[in-house]
C-alpha positions as CSV (number, residue, x, y, z in Angstrom):
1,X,-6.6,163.6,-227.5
2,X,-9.6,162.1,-229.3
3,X,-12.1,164.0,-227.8
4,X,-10.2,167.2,-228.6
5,X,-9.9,165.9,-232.3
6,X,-13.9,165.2,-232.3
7,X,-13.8,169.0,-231.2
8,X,-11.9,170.4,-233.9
9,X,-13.5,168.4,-236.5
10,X,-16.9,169.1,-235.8
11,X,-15.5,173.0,-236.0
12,X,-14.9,171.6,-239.6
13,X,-11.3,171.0,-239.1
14,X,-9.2,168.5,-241.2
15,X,-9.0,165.1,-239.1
16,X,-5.0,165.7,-240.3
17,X,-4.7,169.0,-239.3
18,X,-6.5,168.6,-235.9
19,X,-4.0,165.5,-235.3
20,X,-0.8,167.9,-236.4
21,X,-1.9,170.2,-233.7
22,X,-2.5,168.4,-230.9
23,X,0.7,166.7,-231.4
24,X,2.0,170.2,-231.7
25,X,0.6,171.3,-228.3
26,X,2.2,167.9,-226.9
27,X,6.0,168.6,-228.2
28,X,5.6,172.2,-226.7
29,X,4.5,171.2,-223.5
30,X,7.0,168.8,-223.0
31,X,9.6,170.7,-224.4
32,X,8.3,173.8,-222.2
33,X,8.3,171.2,-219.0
């Protein structure tokens, strides 16, 4: 998940806001599995 945050963040994403959707994508795809 790091590197994705690195991603977003260099896209001049919030650090916070990066992390919130990451774990977003994580509940969905479990919840989805």
């Amino acid at each position: 998940a790091e590197p994705a945050i690195a991603l977003l963040t260099a896209s001049g994403v919030p650090v916070d806001s990066a992390t919130n959707m990451i774990n977003n994508q994580k509940v969905t795809i479990k919840s989805e599995a």
